[in-house]
Backbone as XML, in Angstrom:
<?xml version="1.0"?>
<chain id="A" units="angstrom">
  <residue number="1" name="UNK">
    <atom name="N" x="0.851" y="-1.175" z="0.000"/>
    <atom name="CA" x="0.000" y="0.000" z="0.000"/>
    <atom name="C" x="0.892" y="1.233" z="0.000"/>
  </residue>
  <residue number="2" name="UNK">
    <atom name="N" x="0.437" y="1.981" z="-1.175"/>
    <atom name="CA" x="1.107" y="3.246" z="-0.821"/>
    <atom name="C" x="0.584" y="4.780" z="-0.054"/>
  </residue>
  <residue number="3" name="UNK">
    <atom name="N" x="1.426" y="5.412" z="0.087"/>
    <atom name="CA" x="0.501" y="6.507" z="1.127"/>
    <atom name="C" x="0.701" y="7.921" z="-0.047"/>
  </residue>
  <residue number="4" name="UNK">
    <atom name="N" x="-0.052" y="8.842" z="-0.867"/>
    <atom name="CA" x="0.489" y="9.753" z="-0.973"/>
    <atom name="C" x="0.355" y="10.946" z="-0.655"/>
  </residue>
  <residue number="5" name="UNK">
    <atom name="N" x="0.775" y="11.889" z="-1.119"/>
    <atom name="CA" x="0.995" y="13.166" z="-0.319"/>
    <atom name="C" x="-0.863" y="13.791" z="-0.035"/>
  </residue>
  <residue number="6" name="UNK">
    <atom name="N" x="-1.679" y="13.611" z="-0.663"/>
    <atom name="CA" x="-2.725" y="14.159" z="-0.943"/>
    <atom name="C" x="-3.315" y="13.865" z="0.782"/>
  </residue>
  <residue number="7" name="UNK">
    <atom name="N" x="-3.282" y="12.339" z="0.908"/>
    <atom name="CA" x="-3.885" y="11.546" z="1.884"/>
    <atom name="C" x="-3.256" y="12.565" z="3.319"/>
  </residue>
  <residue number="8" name="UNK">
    <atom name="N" x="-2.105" y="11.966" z="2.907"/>
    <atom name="CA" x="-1.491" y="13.379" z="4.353"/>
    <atom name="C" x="-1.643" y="14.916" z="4.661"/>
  </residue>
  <residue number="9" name="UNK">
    <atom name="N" x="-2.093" y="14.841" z="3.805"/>
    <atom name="CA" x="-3.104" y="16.104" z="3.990"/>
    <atom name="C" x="-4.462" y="16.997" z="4.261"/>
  </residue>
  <residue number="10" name="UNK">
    <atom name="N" x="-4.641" y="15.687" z="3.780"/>
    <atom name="CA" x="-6.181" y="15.591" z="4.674"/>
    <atom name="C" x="-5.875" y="14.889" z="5.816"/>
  </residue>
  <residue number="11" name="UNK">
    <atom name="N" x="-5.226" y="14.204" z="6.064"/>
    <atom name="CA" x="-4.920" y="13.573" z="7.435"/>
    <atom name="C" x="-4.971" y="14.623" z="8.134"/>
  </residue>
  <residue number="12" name="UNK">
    <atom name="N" x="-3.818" y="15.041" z="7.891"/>
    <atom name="CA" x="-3.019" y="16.212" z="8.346"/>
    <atom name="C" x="-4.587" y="17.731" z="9.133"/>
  </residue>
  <residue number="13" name="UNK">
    <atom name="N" x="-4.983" y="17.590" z="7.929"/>
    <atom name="CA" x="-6.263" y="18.746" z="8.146"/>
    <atom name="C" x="-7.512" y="18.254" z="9.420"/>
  </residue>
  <residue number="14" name="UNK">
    <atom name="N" x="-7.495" y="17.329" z="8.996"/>
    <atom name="CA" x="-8.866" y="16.603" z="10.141"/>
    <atom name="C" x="-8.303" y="16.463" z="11.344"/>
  </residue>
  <residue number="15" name="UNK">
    <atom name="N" x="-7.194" y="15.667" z="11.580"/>
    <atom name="CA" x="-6.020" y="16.014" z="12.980"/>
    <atom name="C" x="-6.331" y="17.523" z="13.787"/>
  </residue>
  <residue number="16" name="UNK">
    <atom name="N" x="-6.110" y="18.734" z="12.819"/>
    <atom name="CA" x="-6.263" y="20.338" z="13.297"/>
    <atom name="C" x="-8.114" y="20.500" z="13.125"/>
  </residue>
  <residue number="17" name="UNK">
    <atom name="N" x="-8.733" y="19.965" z="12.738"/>
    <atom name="CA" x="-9.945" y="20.178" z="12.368"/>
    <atom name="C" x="-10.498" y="19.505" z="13.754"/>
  </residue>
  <residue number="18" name="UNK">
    <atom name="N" x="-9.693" y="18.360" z="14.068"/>
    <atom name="CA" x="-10.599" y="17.750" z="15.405"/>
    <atom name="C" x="-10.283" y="18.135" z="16.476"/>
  </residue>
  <residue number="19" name="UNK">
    <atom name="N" x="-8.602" y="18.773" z="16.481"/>
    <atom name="CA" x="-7.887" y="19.552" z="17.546"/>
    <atom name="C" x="-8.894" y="20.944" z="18.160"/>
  </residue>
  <residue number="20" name="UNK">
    <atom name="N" x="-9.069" y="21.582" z="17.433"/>
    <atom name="CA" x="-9.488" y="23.166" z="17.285"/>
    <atom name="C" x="-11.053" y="22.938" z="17.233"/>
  </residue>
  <residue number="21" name="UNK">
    <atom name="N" x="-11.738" y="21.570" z="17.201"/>
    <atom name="CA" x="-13.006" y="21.666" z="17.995"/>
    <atom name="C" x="-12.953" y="20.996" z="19.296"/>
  </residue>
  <residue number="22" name="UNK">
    <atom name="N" x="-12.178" y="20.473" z="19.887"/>
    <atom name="CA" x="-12.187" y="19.738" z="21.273"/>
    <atom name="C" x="-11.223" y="21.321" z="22.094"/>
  </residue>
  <residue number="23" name="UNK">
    <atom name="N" x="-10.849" y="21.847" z="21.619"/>
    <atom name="CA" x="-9.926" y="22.620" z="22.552"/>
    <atom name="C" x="-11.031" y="24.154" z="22.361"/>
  </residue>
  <residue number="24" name="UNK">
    <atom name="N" x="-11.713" y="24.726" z="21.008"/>
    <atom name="CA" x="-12.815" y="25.214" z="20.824"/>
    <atom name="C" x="-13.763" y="25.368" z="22.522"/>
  </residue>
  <residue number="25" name="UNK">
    <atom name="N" x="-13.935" y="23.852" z="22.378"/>
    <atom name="CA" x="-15.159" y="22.932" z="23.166"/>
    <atom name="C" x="-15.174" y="23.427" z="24.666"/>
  </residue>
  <residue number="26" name="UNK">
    <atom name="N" x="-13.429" y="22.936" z="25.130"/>
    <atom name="CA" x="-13.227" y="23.054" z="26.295"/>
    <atom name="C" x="-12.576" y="25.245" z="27.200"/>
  </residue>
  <residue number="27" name="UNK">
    <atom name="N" x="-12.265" y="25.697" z="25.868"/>
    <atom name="CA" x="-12.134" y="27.446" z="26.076"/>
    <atom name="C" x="-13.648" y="27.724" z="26.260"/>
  </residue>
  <residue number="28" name="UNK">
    <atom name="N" x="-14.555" y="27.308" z="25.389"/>
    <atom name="CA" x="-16.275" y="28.046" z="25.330"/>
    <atom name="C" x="-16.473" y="27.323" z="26.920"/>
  </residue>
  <residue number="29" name="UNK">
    <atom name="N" x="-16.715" y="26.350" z="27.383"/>
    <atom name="CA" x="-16.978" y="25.902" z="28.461"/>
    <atom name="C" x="-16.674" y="26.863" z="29.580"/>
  </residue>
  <residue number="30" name="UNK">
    <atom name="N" x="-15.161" y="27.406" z="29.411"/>
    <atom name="CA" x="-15.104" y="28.330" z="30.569"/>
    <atom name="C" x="-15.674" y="28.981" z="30.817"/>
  </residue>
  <residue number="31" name="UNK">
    <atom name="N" x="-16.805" y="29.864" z="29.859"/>
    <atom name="CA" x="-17.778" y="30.296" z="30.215"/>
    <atom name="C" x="-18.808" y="30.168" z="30.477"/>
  </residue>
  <residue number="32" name="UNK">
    <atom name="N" x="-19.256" y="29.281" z="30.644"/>
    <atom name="CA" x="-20.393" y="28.682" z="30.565"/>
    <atom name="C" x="-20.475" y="27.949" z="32.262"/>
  </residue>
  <residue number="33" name="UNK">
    <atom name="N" x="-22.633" y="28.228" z="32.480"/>
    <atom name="CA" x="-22.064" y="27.874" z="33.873"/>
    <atom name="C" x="-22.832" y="26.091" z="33.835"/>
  </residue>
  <residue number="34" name="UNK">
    <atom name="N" x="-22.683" y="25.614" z="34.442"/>
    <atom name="CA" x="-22.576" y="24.565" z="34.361"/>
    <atom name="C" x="-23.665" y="23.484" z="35.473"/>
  </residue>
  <residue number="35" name="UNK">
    <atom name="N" x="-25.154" y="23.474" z="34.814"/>
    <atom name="CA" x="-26.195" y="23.343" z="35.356"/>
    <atom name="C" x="-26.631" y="21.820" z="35.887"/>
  </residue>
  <residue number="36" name="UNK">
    <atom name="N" x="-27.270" y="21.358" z="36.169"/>
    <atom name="CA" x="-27.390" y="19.604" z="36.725"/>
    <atom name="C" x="-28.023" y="19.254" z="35.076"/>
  </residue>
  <residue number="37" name="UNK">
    <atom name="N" x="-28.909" y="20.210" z="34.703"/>
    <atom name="CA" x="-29.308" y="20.192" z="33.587"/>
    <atom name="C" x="-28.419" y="19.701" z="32.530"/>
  </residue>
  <residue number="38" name="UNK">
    <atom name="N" x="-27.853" y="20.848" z="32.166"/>
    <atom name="CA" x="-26.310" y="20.645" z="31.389"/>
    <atom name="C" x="-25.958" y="19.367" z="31.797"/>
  </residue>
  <residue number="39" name="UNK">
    <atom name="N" x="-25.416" y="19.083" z="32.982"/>
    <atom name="CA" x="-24.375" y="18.062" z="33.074"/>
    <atom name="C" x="-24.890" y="16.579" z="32.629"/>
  </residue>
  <residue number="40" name="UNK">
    <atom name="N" x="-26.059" y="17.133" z="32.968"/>
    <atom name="CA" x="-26.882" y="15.562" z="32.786"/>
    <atom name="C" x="-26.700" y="14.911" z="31.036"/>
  </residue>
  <residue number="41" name="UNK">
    <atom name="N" x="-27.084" y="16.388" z="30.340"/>
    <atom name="CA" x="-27.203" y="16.066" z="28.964"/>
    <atom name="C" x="-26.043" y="15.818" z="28.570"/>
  </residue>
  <residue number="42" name="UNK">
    <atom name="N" x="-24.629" y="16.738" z="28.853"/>
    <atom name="CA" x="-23.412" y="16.414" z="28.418"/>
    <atom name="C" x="-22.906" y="14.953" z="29.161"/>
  </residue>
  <residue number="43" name="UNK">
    <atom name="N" x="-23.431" y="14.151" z="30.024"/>
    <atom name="CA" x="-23.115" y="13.084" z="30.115"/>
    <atom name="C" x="-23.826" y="12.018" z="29.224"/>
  </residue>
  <residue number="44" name="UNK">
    <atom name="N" x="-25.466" y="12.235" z="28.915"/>
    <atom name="CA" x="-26.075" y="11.381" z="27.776"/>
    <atom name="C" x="-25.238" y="11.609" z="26.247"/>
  </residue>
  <residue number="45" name="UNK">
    <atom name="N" x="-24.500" y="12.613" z="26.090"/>
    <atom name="CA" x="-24.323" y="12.564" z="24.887"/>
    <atom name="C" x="-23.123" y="11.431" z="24.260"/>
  </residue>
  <residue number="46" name="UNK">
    <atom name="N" x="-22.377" y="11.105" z="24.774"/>
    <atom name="CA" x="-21.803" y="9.552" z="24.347"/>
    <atom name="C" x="-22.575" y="8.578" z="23.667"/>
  </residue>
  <residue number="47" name="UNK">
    <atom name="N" x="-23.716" y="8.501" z="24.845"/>
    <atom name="CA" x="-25.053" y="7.471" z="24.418"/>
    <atom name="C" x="-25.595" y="7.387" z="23.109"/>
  </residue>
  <residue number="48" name="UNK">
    <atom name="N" x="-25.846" y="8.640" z="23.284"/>
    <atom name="CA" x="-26.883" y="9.055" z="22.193"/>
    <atom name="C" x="-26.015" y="8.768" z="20.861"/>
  </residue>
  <residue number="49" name="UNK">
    <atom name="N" x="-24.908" y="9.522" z="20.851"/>
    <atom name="CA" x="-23.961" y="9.530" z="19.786"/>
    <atom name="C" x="-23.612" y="7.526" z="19.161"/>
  </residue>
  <residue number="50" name="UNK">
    <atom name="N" x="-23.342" y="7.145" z="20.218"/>
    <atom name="CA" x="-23.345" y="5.578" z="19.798"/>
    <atom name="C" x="-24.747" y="4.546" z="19.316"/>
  </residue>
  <residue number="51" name="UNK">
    <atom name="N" x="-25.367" y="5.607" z="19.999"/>
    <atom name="CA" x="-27.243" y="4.447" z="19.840"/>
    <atom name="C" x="-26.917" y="5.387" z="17.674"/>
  </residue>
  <residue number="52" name="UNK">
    <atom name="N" x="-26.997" y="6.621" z="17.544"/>
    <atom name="CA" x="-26.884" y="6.770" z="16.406"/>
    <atom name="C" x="-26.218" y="6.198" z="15.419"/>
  </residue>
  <residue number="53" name="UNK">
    <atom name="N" x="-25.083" y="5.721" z="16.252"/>
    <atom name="CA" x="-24.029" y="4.872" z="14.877"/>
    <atom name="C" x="-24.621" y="3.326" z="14.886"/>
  </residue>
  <residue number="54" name="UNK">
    <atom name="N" x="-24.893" y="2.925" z="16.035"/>
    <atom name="CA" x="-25.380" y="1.545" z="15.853"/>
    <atom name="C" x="-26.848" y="0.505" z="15.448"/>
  </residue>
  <residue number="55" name="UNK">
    <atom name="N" x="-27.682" y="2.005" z="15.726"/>
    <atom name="CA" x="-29.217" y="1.730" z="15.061"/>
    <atom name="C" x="-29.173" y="1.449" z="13.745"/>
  </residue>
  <residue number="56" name="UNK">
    <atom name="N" x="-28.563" y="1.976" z="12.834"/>
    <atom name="CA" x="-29.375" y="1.704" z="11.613"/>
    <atom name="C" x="-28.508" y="0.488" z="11.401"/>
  </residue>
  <residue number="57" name="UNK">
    <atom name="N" x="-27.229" y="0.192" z="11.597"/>
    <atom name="CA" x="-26.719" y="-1.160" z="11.309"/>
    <atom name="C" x="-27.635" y="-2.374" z="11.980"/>
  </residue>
  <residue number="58" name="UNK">
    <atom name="N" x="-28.381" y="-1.860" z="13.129"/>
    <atom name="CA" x="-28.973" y="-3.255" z="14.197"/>
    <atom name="C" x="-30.592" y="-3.069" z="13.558"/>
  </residue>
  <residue number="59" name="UNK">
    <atom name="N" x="-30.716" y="-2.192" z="12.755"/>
    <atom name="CA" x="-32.240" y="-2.425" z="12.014"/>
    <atom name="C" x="-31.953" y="-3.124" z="10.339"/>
  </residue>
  <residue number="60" name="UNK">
    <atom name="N" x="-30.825" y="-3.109" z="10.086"/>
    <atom name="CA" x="-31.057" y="-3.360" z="8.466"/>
    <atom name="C" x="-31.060" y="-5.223" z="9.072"/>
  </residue>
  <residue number="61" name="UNK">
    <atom name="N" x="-30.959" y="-5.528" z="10.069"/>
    <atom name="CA" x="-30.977" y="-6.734" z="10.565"/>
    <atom name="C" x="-30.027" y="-8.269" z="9.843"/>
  </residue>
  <residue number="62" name="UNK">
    <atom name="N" x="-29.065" y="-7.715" z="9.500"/>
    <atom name="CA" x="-28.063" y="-8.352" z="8.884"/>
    <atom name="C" x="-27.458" y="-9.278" z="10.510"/>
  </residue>
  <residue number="63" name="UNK">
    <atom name="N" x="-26.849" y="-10.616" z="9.957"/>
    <atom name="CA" x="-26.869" y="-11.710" z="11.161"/>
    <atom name="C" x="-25.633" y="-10.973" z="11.347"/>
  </residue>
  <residue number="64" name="UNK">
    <atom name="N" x="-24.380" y="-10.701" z="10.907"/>
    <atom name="CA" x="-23.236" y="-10.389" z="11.720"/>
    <atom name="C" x="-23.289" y="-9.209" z="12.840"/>
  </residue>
  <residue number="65" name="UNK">
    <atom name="N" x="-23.962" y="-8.467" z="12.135"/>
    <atom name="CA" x="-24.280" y="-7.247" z="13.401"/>
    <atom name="C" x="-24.978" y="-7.666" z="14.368"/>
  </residue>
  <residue number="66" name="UNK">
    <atom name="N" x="-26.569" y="-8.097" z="14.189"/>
    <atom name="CA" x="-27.078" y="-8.681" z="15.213"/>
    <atom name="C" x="-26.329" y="-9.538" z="16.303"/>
  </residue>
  <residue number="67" name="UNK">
    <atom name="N" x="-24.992" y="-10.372" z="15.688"/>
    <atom name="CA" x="-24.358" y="-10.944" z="16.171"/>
    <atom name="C" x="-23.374" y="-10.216" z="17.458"/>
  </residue>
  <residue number="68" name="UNK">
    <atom name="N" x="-23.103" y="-9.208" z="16.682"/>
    <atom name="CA" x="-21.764" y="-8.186" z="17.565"/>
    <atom name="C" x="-22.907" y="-7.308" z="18.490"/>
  </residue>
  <residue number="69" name="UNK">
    <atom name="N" x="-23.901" y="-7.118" z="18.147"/>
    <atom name="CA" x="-24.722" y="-6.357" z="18.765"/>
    <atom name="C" x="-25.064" y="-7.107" z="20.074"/>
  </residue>
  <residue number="70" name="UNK">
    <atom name="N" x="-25.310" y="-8.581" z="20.304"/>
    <atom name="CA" x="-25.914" y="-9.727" z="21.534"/>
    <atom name="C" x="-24.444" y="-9.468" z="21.987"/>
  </residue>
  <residue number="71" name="UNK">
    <atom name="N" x="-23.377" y="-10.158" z="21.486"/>
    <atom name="CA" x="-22.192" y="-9.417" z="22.189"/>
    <atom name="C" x="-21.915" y="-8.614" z="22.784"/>
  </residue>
  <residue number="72" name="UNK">
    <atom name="N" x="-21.952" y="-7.522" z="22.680"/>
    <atom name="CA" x="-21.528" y="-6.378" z="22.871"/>
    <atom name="C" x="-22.881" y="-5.848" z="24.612"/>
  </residue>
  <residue number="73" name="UNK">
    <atom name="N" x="-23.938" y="-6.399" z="24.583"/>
    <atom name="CA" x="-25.067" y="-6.329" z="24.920"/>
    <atom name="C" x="-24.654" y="-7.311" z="26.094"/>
  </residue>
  <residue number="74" name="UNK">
    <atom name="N" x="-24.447" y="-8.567" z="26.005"/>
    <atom name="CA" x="-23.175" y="-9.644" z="26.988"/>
    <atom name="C" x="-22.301" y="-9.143" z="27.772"/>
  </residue>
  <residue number="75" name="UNK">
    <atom name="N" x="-21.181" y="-8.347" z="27.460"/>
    <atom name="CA" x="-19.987" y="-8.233" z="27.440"/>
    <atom name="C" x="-20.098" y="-6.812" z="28.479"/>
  </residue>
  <residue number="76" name="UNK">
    <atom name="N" x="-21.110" y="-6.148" z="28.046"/>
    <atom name="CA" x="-21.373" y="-4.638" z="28.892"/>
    <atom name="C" x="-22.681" y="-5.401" z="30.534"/>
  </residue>
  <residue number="77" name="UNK">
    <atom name="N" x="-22.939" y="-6.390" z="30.155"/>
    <atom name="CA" x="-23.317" y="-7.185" z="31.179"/>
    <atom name="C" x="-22.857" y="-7.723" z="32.228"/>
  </residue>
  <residue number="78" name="UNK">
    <atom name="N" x="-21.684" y="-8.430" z="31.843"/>
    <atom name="CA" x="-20.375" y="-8.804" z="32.633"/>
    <atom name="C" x="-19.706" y="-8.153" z="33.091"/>
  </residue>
  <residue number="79" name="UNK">
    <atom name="N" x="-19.278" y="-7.392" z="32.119"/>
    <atom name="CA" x="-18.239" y="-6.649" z="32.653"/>
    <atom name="C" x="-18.662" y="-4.947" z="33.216"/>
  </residue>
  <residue number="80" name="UNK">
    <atom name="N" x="-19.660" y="-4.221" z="32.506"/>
    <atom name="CA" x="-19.857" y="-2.965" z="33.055"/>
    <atom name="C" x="-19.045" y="-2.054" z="32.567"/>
  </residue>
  <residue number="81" name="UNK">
    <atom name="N" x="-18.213" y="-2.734" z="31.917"/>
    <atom name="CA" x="-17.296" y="-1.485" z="30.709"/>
    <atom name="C" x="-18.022" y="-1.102" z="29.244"/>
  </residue>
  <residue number="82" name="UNK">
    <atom name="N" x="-17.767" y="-0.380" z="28.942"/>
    <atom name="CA" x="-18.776" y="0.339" z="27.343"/>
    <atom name="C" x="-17.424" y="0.270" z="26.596"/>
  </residue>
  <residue number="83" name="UNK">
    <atom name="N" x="-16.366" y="0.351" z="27.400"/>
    <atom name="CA" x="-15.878" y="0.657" z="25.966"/>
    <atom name="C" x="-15.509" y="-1.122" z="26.164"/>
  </residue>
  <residue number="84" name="UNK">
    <atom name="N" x="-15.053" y="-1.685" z="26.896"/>
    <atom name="CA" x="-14.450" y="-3.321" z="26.619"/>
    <atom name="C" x="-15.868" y="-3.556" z="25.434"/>
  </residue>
  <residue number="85" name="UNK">
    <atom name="N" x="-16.827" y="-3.417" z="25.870"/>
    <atom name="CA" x="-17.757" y="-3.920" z="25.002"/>
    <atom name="C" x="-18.463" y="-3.598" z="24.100"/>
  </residue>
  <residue number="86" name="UNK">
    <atom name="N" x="-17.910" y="-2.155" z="23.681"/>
    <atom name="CA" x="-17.465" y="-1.890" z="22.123"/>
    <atom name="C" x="-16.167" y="-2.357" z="21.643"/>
  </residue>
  <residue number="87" name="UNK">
    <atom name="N" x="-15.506" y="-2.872" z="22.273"/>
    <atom name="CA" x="-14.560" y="-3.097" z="21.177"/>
    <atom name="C" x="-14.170" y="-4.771" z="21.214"/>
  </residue>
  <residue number="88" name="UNK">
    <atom name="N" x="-14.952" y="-5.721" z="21.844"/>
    <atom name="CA" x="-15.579" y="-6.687" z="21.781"/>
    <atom name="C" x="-16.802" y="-7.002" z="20.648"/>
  </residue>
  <residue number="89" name="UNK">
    <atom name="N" x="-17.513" y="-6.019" z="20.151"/>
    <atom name="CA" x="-18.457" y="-6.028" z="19.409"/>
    <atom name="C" x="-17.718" y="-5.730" z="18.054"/>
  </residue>
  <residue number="90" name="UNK">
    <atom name="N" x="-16.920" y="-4.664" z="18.102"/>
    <atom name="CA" x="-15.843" y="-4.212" z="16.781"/>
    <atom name="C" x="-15.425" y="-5.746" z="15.986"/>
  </residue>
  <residue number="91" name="UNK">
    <atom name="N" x="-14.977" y="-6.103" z="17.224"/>
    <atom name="CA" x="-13.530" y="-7.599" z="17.283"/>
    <atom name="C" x="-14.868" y="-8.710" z="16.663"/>
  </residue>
  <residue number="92" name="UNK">
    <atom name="N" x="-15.641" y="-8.667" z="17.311"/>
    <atom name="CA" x="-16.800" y="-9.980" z="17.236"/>
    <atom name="C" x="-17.611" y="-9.903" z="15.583"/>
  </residue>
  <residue number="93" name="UNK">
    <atom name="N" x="-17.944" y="-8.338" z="15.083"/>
    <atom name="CA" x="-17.971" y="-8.334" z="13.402"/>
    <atom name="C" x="-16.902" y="-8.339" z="12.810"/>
  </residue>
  <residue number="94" name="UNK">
    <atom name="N" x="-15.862" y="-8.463" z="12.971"/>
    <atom name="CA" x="-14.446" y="-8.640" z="12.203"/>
    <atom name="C" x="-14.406" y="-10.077" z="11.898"/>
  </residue>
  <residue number="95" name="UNK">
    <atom name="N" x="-14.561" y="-10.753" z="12.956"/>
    <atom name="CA" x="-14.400" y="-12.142" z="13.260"/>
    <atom name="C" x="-15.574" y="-12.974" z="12.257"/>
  </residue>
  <residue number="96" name="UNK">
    <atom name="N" x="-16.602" y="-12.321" z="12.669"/>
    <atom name="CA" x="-17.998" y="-12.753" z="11.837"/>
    <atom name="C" x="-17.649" y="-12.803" z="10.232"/>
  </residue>
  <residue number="97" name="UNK">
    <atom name="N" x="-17.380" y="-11.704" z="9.783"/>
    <atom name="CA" x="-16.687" y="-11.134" z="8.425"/>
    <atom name="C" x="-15.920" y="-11.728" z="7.982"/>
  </residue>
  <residue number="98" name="UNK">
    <atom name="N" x="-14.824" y="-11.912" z="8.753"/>
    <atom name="CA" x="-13.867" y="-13.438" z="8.435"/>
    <atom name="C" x="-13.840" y="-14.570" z="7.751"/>
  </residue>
  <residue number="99" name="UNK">
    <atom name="N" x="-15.273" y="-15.064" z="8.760"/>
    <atom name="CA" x="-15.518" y="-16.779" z="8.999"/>
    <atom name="C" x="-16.384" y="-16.871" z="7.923"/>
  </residue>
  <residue number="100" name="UNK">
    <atom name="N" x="-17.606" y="-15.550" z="8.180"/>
    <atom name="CA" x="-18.314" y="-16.320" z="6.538"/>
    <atom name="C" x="-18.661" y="-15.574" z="5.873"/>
  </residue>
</chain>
């Protein structure tokens, strides 16, 4: 595989593009006062953000997802970690993808 210059540059751009909204994120915050309200929502928003990426894959109802999806659904059972069991679910459609 080759890499060329074009790619590193958009690399390069989205790197400062994701920099200069997380650091954006956390300067605006200083002003901002910081309500039970607020906090509540800025803690759902992970959630929300993941139920968005993973709904429409767990409705087109394809068996490998469904598959990583009972996984992942397991794994946050046991263990109580989100992320072990996203990336148990990642690992578990890779695996699926693989085999058949």
């Amino acid at each position: 595989m080759t890499i060329d210059a074009t790619f590193l540059v958009l690399l390069a751009v989205m790197v400062l593009a994701s920099y200069a909204c997380r650091a954006g994120g956390f300067w605006l915050m200083r002003f901002v006062t910081v309500t039970p309200r607020l906090d509540a929502a800025l803690k759902a928003t992970p959630v929300a953000v993941m139920a968005g990426i993973v709904t429409p894959a767990a409705l087109a109802g394809r068996p490998g997802e469904l598959v990583a999806l009972a996984l992942v659904v397991m794994v946050m059972r046991l263990s109580g970690n989100d992320v072990v069991a996203a990336l148990c679910g990642v690992a578990g459609l890779a695996l699926w993808r693989a085999i058949v």
